[in-house]
C-alpha positions as CSV (number, residue, x, y, z in Angstrom):
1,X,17.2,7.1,8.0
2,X,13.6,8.0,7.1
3,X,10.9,5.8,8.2
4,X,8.4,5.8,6.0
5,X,4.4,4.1,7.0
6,X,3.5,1.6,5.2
7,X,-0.4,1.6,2.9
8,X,-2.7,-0.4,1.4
9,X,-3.4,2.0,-1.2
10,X,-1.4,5.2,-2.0
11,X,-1.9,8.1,-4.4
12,X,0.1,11.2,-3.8
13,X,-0.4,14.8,-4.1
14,X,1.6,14.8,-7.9
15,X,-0.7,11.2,-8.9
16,X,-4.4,10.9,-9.8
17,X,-7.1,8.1,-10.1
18,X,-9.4,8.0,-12.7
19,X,-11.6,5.0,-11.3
20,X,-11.2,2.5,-9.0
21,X,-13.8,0.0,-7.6
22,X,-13.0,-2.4,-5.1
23,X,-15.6,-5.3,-4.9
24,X,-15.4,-5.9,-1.1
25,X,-13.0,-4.2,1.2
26,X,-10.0,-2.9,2.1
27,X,-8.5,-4.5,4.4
28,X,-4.8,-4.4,6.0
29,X,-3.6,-6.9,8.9
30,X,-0.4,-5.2,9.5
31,X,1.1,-3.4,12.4
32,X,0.1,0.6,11.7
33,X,-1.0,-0.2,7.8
34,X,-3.6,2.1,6.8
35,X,-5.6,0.8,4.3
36,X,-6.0,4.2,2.0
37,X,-4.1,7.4,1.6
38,X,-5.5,9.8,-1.0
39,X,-3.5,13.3,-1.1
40,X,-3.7,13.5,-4.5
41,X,-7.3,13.8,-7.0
42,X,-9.8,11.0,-8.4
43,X,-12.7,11.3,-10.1
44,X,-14.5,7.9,-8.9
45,X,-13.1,5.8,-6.0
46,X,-15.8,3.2,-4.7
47,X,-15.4,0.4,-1.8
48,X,-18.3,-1.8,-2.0
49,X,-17.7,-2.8,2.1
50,X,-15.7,-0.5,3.6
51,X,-11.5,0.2,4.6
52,X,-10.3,-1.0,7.3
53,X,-6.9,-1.3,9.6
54,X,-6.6,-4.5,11.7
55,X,-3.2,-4.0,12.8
56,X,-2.2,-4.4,16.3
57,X,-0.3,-1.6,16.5
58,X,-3.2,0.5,15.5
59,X,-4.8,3.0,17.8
60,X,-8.0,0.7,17.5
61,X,-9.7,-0.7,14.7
62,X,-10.3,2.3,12.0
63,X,-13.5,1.5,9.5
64,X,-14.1,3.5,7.1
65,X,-17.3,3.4,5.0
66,X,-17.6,4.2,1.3
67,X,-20.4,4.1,-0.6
């Protein structure tokens, strides 16, 4: 069985975004839940605050900042 990991926000490699804007942030409570994964292209992605994981499982707090 494949495990896969569990995010907030997904695009793949074969998707793309054209715009996004998040007023606020992105935030995931979960164990090992990242909030973003981009592989794949956008042409505008904005977080007002910033991403962020506050899973227990997670090695720390990750904040990212995006504007």
């Amino acid at each position: 069985m494949t495990k896969l990991s569990a995010v907030a926000l997904s695009v793949k490699a074969e998707g793309s975004l054209r715009k996004l804007r998040i007023k606020g942030s992105l935030i995931t409570h979960g164990p090992d839940v990242a909030p973003l994964e981009l592989q794949g292209g956008n042409e505008s992605l904005q977080v007002e605050d910033e991403a962020i994981a506050l899973g227990q499982e997670n090695a720390g707090s990750q904040s990212t900042k995006t504007n």
